[in-house]
N, C-alpha and C positions, 0 to 999 in steps of 0.2 A: 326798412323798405321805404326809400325815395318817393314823393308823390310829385304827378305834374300837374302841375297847374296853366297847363297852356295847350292843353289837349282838344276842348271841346272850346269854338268861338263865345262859345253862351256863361262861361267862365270868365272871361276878358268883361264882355258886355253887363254881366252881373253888376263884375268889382265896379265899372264906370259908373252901373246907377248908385253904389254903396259910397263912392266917393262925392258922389254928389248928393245925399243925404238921404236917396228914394231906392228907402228898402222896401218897400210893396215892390215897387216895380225888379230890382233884382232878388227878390225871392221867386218874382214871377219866371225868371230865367233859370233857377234850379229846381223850381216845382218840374216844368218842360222836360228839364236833362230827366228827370227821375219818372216822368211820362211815361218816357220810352225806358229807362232801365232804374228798377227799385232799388239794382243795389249798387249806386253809383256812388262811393263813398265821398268823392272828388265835392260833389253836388250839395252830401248831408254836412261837408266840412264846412261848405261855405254858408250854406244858410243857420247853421249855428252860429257860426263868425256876425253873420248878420243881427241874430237874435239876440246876440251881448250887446251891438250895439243900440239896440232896440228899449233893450232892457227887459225885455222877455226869458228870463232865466229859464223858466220851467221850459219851454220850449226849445232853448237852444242844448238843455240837458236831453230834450228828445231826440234831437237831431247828430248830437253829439253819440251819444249812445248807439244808435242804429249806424253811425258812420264805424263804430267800431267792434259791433255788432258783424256786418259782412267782412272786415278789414279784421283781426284782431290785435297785428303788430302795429298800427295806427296810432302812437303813443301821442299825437298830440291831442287826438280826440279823446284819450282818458283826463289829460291836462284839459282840455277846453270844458270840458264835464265839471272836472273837481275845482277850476274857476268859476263858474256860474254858481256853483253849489256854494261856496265861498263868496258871493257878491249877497246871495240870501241869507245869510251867517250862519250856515248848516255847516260846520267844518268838518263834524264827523263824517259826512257823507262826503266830504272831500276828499278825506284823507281815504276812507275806501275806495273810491275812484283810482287813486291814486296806487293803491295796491294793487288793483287790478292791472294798471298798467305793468309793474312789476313784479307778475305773475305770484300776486299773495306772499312775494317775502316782504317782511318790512326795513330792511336792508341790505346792498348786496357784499358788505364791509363782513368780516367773517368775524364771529363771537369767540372772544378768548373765555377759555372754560383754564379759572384758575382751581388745580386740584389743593385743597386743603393737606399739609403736612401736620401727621399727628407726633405730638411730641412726649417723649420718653418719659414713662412716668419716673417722679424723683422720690426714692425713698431716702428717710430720713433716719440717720442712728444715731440714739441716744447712749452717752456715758452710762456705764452704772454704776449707781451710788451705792457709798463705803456701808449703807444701812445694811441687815441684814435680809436678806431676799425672803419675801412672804412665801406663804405655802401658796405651790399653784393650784388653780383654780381649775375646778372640773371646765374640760372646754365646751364652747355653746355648739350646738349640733348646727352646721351650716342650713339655710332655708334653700333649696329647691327654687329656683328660677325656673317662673311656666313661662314659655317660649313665644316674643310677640308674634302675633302672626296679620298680616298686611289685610286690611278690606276688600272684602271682595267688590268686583265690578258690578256695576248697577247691573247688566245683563244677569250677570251670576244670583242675585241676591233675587229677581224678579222671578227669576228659574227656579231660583229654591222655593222663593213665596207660593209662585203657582203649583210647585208637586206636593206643597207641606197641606194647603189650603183646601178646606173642605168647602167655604162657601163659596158657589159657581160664581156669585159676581167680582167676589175676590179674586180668585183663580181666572177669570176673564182680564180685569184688568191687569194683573201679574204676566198674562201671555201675552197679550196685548204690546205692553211695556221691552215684556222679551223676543217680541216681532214674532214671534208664534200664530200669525193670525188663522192658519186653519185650525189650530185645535182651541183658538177665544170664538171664533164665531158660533157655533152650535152651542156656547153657553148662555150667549144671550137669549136665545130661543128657552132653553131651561130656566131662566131668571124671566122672563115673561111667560112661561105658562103657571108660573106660580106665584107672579106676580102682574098681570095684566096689568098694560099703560103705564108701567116704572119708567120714569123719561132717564133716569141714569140708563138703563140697557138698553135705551133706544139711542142714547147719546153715542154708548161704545160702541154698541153692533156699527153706525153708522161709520167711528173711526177704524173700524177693524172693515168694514167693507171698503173703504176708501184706501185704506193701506192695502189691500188685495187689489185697487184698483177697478170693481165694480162699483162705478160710481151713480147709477142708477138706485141699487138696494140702497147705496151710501147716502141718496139726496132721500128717499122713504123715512131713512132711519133718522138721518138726521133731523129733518122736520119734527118730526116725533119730539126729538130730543133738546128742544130750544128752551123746552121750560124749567129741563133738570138746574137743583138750585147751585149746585157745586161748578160744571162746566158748558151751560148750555149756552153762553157768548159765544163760547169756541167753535159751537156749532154755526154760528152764523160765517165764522173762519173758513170751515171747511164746507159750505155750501157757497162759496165765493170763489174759492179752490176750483169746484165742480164747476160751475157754470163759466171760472175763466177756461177751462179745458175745454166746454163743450165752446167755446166761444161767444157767450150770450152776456156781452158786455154791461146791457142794462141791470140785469138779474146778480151778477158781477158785484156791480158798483153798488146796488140796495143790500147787500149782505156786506160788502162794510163798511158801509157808513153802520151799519145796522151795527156792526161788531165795533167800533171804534168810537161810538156814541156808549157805549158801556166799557169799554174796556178801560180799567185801571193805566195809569203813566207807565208801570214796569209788567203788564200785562203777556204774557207768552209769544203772542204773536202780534204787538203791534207796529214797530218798528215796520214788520215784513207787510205789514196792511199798509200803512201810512207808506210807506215808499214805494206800493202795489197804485195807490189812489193817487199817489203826486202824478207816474206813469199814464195812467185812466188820462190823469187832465190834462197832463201836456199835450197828449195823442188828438184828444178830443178840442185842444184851443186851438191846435196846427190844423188841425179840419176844417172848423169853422173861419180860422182863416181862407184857410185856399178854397173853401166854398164864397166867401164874400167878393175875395180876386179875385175868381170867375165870374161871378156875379158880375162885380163892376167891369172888368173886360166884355162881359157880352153885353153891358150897355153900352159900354163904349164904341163897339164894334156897332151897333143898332145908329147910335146918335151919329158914327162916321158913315155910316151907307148913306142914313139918312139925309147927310149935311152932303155928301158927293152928287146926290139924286137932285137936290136942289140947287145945284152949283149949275149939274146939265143941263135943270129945268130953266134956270135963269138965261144960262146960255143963250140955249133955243130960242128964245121969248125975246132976249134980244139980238138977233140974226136973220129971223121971218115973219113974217105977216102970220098974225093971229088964225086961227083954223087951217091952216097948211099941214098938210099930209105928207110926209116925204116917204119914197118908195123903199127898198131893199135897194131899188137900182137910178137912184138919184145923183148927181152930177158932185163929186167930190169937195166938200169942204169939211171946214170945224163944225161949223151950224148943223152943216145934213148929218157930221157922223153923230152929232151929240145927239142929234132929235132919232137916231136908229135906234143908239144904245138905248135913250129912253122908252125906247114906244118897246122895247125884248130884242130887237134885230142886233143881236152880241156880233154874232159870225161878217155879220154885212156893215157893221160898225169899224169892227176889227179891220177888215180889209181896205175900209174908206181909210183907216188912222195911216195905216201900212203905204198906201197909195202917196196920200198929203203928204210923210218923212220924205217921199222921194223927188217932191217937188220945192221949189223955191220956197219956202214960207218963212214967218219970221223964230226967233229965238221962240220968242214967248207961247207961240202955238206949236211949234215942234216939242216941246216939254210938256205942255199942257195935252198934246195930242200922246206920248208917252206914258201920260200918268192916268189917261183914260184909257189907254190900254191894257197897265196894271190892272185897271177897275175889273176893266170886263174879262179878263182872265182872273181874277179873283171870282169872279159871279160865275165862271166856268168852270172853279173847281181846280182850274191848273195852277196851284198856286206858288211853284218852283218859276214860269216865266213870267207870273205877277210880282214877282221879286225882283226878277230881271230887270225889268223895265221901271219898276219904283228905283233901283239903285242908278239908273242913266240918268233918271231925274235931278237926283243926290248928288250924284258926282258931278253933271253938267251944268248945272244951276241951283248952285248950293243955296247961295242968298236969297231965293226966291220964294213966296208962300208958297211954290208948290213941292219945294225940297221938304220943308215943314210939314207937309200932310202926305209926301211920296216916304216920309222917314216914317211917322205913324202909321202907315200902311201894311208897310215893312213888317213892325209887329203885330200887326193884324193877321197880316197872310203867314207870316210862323206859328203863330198862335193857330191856327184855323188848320195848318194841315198837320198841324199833332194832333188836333180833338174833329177832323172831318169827320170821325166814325161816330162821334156822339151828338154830330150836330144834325139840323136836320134842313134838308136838300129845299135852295130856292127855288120857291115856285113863282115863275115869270104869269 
């Protein structure tokens, strides 16, 4: 399946801040795409793309991942994955990457299966010698071949265990083992009433309710069961299990650290923990990013109002005599529309700016009267004609400071009518 990359403008605009080395800033342009849709895979391609050259591995394996996550025939985001895992010197985890893209065969070359030729046995005949032939010998009675017979399946041998098995906790974990979990669980009950506080049968009950899926009795049980001496790590496994289901990420991530802080190198489930917590952190470093880019966007956005507010204050200040009042309905210039916008008169600003374009004025003021128009339709909320009028700027007077800060703007008011709903409304 073909992707395009020329669909959304914010794709194009990305690449341009990636080639010019400002990856905050086009990350900032696929955070927006994925705004509006989480499962834009076009968007998680490219800010992985970005994250390799970042050198943020672990994150561009997030990003990677969830691109191929919605996408699953996406083969390059299994490649871009089992690269980054490969720039960390995790090859193993590359090479699974890489399966996965190859729907778990590990080649698609077809295995020659040579059959072995069994070869004819060769009997050998001896002469017989001119001595004279001895008395034969009583012959030996052939021995009886008992018949190999194949092992049985670990299910099969659990099944035997559990019907042979007289002690309940035996027979628990034998059903257990056998996925039998309704007929293990009322045995634990049995092995704690005649054993009160055995953390082994609080350990099981907990995996046999977890295997049934009630994970509630499972997190009771298991608590119980963190001090049995044989498997109670494990328990910290499967209440990390639970809490990643109930979704309680904190509660999560202390169960295994908890479990991984003990757990031996060839340990049962660490692999699946250690590649559960690399997840945890990429998820968690990609957040705290795009919590900081907002952060600095909404100072930035603060320190440009701020810097445009005194641009107009300056203006004014140089156009009228000190304590001058101007009306809603004052006599058209730059000075009176600046000192409107200033004092809240948006609407009566506006119109003076409108009036001014239709008369003689020079370059500089027709632009500059443009990019105050931006302003105040941005401070209006319209921020589809606040674009308008910063792009006239742009195109008309490229070379100008005000191209420089009508281009700034730009991303401001894109930025600002993705997150209007979260922001909160000017009060004049």
């Amino acid at each position: 399946m073909s992707q395009s990359w020329a669909v959304d403008p914010r794709i194009e605009q990305g690449a341009r801040f990636e080639a010019k080395g400002q990856y905050e800033k086009a990350l900032g342009e696929y955070r927006a795409m994925l705004a509006e849709n989480k499962k834009n895979t076009e968007a998680y391609m490219a800010a992985g793309n970005v994250r390799m050259k970042m050198k943020d591995y672990k994150g561009a394996v997030a990003n990677y991942r969830l691109a191929y996550q919605y996408n699953p025939s996406l083969t390059a985001a299994y490649e871009g994955a089992a690269k980054a895992f490969e720039a960390m010197g995790q090859h193993a985890k590359a090479d699974a990457e890489r399966a996965k893209m190859k729907g778990g065969k590990a080649s698609t070359a077809t295995a020659k299966i040579e059959t072995a030729k069994a070869e004819p046995a060769k009997t050998e005949t001896k002469t017989a010698a001119a001595a004279p032939a001895k008395a034969a010998q009583p012959a030996t009675p052939a021995k009886a071949e008992t018949p190999k017979t194949q092992p049985a399946s670990p299910v099969a041998q659990n099944t035997a265990t559990a019907d042979a098995s007289e002690d309940p906790f035996e027979k628990g974990k034998a059903l257990l083992a056998a996925g039998r979990y309704a007929e293990a669980a009322p045995l634990w009950r049995t092995v704690l009433s005649k054993r009160p506080g055995d953390a082994g049968a609080y350990f099981y009950a907990g995996v046999t309710r977890y295997e049934m899926g009630e994970y509630d009795k499972a997190e009771f049980n298991l608590k119980k069961g963190l001090s049995y001496k044989e498997r109670g790590n494990d328990a910290n496994y499967y209440l990390a299990k639970i809490n990643q289901k109930g979704k309680r990420l904190d509660q999560e991530k202390k169960y295994l650290s908890a479990y991984l802080k003990k757990a031996a190198p060839d340990a049962k489930f660490r692999k699946a923990a250690e590649d559960r917590m690399a997840e945890i952190n990429a998820v968690a470093n990609a957040a705290a990013e795009e919590k900081a880019a907002k952060e600095a966007e909404a100072k930035a956005l603060r320190e440009a109002q701020k810097t445009g507010n005194d641009k107009a204050k300056s203006a004014e200040i140089a156009t009228k005599p000190q304590n001058e009042v101007v009306s809603p309905t004052a006599a058209n210039s730059i000075a009176n529309a600046n000192a409107l916008f200033a004092d809240g008169y948006n609407e009566a600003a506006l119109q003076m700016y409108k009036a001014l374009l239709e008369n003689e004025i020079t370059s500089d003021e027709r632009y500059f009267a443009l990019l105050q128009m931006g302003n105040i339709y941005r401070e209006m909320r319209d921020f589809h004609s606040a674009v308008n009028r910063y792009r006239e700027v742009v195109r008309g007077f490229p070379d100008s400071d005000w191209a420089a800060e009508a281009e700034r703007a730009i991303e401001d008011a894109v930025w600002l009518e993705k997150h209007a709903s979260e922001l909160p409304r000017n009060k004049r």
